[in-house]
N, C-alpha and C positions, 0 to 999 in steps of 0.2 A: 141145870147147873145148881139151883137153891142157893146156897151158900159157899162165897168162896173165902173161906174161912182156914184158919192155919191145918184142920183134918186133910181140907180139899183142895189147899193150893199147890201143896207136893205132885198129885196127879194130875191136878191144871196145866203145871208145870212143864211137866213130861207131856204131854198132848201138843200142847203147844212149840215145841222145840221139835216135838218129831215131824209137827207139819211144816214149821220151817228149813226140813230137811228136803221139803219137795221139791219141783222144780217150780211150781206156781210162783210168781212173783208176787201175789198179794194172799196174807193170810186177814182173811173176815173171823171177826170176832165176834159171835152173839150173846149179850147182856139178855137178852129179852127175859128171859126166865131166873135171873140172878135177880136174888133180894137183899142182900149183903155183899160188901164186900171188907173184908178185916187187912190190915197192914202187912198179913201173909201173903195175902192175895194180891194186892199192890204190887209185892216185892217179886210175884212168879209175873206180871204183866210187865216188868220192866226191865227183868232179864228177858221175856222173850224180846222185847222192844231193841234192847241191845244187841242179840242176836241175830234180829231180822236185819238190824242196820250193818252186821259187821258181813251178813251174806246175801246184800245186794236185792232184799227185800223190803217189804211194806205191811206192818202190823195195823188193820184198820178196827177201831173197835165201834159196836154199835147197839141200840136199842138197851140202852140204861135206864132205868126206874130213876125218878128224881132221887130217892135217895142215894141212890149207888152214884150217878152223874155228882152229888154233890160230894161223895169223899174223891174223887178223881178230880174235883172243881177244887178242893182247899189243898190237896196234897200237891199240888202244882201239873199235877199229870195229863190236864187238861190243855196245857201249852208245851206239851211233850209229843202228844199222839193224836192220830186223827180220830177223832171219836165224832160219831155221825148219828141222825135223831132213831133210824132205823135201818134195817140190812138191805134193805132193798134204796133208801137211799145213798148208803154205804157202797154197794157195788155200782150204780150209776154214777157216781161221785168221782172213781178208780175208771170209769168209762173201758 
């Protein structure tokens, strides 16, 4: 992922909504490899977040770098979503 930054949050965007198009009930989000994330990128995680809720899914996100963990800890988003320490905690979590 590198940066999800206003270049990378458009395609984030779309990724994101078309797997909310599946039938899975839970979409896993992996941060692991994100080292930014910019207020574009907030903004493509919180339509999907909208979207999962209005089609009877679950947006989990997981493996945040301390920094990315701390812009989703001050933009409130952190009492919005379930954000997990890692993916593999994240999918046993969703059991």
């Amino acid at each position: 992922m590198g940066k999800l930054d206003v270049v990378a949050s458009k395609a984030f965007e779309a990724q994101l909504l078309a797997k909310l198009d599946s039938p899975e009930p839970v979409l896993f989000v992996d941060f692991a490899e994100c080292a930014y994330v910019s207020s574009a990128g907030l903004r493509a995680v919180l339509i999907a977040a909208k979207t999962a809720k209005k089609t009877d899914h679950r947006l989990v996100l997981a493996g945040m770098n301390p920094i990315v963990r701390e812009v989703f800890n001050v933009s409130g988003f952190d009492r919005m979503l379930v954000i997990e320490h890692d993916l593999a905690m994240a999918v046993a979590a969703q059991g």
